[in-house]
N, C-alpha and C positions, 0 to 999 in steps of 0.2 A: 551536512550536505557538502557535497563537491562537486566540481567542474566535472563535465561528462568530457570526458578522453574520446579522441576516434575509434577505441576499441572499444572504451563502453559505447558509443551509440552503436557500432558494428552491434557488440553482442546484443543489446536490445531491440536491435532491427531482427536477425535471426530468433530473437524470442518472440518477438511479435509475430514476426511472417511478413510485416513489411518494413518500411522505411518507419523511422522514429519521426515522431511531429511537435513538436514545439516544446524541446526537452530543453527546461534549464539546468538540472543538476539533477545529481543519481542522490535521492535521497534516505537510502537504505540500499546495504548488500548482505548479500548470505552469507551466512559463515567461510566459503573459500573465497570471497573478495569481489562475486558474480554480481551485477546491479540486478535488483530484486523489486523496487519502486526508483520511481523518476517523478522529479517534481516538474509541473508544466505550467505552459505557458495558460492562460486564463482564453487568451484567443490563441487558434492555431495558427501558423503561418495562410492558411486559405480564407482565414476570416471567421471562421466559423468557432462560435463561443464553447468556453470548453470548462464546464464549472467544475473539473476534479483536479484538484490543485496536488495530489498524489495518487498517480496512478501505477497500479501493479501488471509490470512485465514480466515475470518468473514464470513461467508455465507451469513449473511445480507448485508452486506456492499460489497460482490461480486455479487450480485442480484440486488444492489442498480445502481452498475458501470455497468451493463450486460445492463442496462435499459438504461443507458446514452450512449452507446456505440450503441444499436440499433436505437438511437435517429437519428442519422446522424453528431453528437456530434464530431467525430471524423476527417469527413471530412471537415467539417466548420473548426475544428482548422487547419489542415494541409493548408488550402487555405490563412487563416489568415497568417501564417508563410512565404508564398510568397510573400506579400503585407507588412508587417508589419517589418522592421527592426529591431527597437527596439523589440518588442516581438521575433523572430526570436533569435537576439544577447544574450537575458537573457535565451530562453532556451538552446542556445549551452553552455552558462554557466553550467547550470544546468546539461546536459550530462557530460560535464568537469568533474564537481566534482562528478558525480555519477559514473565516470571511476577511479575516482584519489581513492575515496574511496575503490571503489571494489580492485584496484592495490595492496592496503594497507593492506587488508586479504590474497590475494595470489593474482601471476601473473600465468593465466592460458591462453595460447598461443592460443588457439582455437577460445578467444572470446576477445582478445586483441583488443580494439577500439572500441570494439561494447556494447554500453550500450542496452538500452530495451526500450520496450516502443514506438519506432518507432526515437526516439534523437537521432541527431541534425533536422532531416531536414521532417520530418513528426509526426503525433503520430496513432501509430499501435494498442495501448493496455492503456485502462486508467486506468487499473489496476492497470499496473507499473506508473503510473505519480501521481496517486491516494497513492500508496502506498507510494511512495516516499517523496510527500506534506504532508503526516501524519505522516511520520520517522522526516522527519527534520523541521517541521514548517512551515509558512507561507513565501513567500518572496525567498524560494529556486526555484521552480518549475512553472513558472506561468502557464502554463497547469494544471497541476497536482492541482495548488490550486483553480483555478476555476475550475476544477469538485468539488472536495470536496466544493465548494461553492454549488455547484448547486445541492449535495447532499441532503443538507441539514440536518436535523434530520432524519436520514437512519434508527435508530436505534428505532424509533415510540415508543411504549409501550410495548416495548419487555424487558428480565430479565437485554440488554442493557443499557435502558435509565437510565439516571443519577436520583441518587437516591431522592425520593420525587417525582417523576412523573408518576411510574409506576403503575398501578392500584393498582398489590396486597399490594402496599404504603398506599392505602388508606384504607385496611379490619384492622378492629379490633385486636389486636395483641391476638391470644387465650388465652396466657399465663399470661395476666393482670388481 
């Protein structure tokens, strides 16, 4: 994670469509450097409790998750979670520390216990499971990281994609 720059919260405020609210650190970016998740504040600056400790600004990559989510994506895994022990056991992990974390910026009574995302025992939002497997790496969130598997390259030929792949990569540099 990193300190959000004035141009990152700029660029996250034009992703959002408004002002950024209670951003501690850009906690994932897309392959050309854009902030893609921001970690937050537990309360907002307004007071109002805020229990997604990684939330996704990326438009593409929130249109990417809208798509997996209208898939049926979401009830498949919650079914999984009944059958499955072992997956089951590693995502109440994954709740744990995304409680323990959030405790560790403030303890806000309202939302005491309650992570997002639908953790421990469903998943509600792959947003939040999405956002989360992109904060902290592979191997935290096994929901979370197969959607981002199943993403895939979200980011296509857009000012995203990592450098050398996007078209205007390939136009003749004017200036040469």
């Amino acid at each position: 994670m990193t300190d959000p720059s004035p141009s990152d919260l700029q660029i996250v405020a034009e992703q959002l469509g408004r002002p950024a609210r209670g951003v501690l650190g850009i906690a994932a970016r897309c392959p050309s450097g854009h902030p893609n998740v921001v970690r937050t504040e537990p309360r907002l600056p307004d007071g109002t409790p805020f229990p997604t400790l990684y939330y996704v600004t990326c438009p593409r990559l929130a249109g990417a998750i809208g798509t997996l989510e209208a898939s049926g994506l979401m009830a498949e895994m919650s079914e999984r979670l009944t059958h499955d022990a072992d997956l089951a056991d590693h995502y109440a992990r994954a709740h744990a520390e995304y409680l323990a974390e959030r405790e560790a910026v403030a303890h806000v009574p309202e939302i005491d216990g309650i992570s997002a995302g639908g953790m421990p025992t469903r998943v509600k939002c792959l947003h939040v499971l999405v956002g989360h497997a992109l904060a902290k790496g592979p191997g935290v969130n096994p929901l979370g990281d197969e959607a981002v598997e199943l993403l895939g390259d979200y980011w296509g030929s857009s000012s995203c994609a990592p450098a050398g792949t996007r078209p205007q990569d390939d136009q003749p540099d004017p200036g040469a």
